[in-house]
MDTraj code that builds the backbone (N, CA, C; nanometers):
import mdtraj as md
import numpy as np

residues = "UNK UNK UNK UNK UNK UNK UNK UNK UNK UNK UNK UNK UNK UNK UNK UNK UNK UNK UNK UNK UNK UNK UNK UNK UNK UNK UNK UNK UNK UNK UNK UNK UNK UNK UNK UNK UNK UNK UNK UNK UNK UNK UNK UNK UNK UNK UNK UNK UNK UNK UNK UNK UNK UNK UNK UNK UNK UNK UNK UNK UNK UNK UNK UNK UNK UNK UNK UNK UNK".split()
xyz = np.array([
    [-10.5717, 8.4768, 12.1371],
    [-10.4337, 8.5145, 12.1388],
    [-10.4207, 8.6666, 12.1554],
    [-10.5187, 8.7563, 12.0586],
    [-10.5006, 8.8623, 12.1224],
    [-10.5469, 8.9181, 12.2281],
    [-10.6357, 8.8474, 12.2717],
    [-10.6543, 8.8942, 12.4202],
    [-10.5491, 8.8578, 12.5476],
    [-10.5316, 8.8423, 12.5056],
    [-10.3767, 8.7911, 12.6195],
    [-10.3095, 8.9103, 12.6303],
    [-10.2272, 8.9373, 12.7599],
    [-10.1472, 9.0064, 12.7882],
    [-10.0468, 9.0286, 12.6588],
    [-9.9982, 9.1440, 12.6236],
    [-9.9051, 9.2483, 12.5051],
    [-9.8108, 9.2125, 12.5889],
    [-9.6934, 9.1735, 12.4902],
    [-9.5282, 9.1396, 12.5493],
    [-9.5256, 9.3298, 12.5396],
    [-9.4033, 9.3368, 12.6627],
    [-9.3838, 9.5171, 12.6270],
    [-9.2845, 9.5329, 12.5817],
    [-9.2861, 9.6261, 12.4849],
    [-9.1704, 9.7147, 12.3904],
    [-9.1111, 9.8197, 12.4289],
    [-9.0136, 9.8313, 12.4306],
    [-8.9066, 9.9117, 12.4652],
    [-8.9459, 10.0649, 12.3976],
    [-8.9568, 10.1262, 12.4933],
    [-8.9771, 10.3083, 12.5071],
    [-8.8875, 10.3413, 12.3791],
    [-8.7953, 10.2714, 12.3210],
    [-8.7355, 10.3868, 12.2512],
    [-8.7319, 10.2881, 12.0672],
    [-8.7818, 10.2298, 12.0784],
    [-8.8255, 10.1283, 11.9430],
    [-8.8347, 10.2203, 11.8356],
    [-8.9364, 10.3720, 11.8256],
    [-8.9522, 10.3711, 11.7251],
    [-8.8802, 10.4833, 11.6875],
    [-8.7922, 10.5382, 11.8031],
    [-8.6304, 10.5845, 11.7771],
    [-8.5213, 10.5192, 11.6764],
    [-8.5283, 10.3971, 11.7605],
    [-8.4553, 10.3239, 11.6987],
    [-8.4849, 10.2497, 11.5463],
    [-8.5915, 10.2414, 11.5100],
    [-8.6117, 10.2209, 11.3671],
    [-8.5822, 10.3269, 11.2897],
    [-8.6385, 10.4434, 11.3360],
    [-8.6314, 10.5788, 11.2479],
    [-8.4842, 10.5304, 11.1812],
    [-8.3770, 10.5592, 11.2695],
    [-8.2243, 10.5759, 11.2687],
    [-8.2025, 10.4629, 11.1968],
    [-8.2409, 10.3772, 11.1989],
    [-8.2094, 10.2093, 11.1257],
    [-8.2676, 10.2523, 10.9838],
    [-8.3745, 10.2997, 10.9419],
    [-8.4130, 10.3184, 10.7863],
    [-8.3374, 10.4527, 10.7682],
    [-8.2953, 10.5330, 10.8715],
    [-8.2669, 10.6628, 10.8201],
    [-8.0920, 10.6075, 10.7060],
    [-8.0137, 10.4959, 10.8182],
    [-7.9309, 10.4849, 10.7252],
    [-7.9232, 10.3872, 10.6261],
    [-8.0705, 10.2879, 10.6048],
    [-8.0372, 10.2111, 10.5193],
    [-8.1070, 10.2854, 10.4041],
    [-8.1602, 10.4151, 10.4254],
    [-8.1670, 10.5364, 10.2909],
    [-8.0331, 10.5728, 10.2598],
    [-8.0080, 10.5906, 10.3698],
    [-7.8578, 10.7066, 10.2763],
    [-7.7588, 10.6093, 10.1904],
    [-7.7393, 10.4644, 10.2889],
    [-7.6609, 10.3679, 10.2079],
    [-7.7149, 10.3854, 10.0930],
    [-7.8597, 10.3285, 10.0509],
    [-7.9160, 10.3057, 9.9336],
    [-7.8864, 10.4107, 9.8445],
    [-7.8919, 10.5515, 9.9054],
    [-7.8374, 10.6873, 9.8205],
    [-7.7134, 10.6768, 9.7461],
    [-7.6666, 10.6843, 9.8172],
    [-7.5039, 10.6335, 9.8177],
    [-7.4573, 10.6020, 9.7380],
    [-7.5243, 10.4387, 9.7060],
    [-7.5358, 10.3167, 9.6185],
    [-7.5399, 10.3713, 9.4808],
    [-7.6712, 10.4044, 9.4988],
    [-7.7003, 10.4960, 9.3813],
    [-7.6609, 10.5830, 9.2955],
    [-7.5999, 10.6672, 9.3784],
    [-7.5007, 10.8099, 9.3124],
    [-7.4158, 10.7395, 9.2638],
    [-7.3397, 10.6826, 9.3508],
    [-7.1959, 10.6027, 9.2969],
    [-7.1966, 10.4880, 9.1690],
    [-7.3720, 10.4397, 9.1288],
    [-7.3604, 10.3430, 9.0103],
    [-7.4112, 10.4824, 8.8732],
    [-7.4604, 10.5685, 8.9485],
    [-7.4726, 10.6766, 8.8284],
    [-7.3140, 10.7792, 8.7721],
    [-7.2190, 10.7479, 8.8683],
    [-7.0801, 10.8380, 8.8214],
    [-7.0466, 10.7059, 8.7607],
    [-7.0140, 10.5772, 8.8004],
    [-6.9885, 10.4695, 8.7348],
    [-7.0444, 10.4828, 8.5781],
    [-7.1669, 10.4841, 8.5684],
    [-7.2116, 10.4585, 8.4372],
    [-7.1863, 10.5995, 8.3478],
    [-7.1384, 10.7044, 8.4159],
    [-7.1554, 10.8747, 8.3453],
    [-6.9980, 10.8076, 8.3108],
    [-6.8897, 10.7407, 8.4045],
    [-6.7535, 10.7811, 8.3388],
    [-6.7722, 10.6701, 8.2497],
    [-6.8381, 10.5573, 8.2340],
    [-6.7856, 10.4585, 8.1575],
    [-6.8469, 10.5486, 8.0146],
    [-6.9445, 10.6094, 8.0049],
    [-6.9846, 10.6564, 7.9021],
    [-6.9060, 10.7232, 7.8699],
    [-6.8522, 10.8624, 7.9243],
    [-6.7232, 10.9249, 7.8827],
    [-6.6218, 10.8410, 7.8408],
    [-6.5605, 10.7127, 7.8587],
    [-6.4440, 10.6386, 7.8513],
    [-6.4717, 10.5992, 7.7155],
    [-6.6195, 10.5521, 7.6815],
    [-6.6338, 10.5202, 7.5655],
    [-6.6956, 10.6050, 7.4384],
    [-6.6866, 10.7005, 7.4917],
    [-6.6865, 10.8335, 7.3685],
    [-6.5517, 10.8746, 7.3313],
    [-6.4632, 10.8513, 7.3969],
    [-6.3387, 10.8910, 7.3836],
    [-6.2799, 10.8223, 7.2930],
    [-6.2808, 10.6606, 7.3549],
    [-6.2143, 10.5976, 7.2593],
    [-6.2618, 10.5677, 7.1505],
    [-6.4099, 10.6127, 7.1221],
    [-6.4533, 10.6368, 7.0007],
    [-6.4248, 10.7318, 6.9037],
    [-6.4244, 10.8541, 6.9660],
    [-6.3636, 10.9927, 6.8689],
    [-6.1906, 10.9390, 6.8422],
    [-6.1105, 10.8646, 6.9873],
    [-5.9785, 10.8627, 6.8916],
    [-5.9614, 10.7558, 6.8182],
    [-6.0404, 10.6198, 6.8247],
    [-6.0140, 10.5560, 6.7570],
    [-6.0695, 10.5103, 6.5641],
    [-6.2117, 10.5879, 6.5939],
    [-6.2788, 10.6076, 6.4737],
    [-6.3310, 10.4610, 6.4344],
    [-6.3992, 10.3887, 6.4742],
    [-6.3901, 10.2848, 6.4245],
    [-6.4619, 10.2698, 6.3135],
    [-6.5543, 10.3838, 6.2501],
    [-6.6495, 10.3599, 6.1713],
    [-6.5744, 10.4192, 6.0192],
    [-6.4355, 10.4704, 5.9932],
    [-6.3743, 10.4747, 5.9068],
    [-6.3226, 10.3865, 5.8419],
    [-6.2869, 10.4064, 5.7431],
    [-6.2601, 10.2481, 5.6768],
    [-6.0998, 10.2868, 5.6948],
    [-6.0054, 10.1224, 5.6639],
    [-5.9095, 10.1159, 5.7400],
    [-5.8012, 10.1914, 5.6365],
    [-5.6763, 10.2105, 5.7239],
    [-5.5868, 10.2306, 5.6246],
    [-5.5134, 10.1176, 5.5117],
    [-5.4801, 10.1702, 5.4187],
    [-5.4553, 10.0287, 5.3442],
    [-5.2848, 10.0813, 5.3719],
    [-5.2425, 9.9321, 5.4517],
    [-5.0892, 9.9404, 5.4262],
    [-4.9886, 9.8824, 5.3583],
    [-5.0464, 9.7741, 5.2691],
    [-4.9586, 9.7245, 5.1719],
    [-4.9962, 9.7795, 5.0414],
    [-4.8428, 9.7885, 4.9335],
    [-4.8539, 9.7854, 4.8445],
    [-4.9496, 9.7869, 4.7253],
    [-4.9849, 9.8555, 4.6166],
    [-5.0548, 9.7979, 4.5427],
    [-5.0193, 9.6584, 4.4632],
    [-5.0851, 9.5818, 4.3816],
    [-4.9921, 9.4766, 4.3239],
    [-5.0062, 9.5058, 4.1966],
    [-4.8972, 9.4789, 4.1465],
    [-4.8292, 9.4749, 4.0136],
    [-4.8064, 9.6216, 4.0218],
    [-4.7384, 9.7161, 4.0437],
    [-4.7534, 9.8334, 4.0091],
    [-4.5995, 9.9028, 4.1096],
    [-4.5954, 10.0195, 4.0893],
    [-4.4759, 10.0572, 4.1508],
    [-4.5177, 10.0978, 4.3165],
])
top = md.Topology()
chain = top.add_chain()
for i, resn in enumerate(residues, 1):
    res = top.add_residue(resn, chain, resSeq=i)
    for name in ("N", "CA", "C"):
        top.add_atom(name, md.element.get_by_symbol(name[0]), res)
traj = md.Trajectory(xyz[None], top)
């Protein structure tokens, strides 16, 4: 089989791959950056509502004491 005549490939093939991985890098870049601001704001979102909401304080008491004024 390999001695048989080579089907021929087109003069500009390994042009054309370069450019084909060149952008399925940058997509992948891309990808990337954009799941790292994703995960930087969700972290900010949830520091926030941590400092305003406090959850690790104990609660307010809003009723009454009983028996008492």
């Amino acid at each position: 089989m390999l001695d048989g005549p080579h089907p021929p490939v087109p003069p500009d093939l390994a042009a054309r791959a370069a450019a084909r991985g060149g952008r399925a890098l940058a997509r992948r870049r891309f990808l990337r950056s954009l799941l790292a601001v994703t995960v930087a704001a969700a972290g900010v979102a949830l520091l926030l509502w941590l400092l305003v909401t406090q959850p690790w304080a104990a609660p307010e008491t809003t009723s009454p004491p009983i028996g008492g004024l």
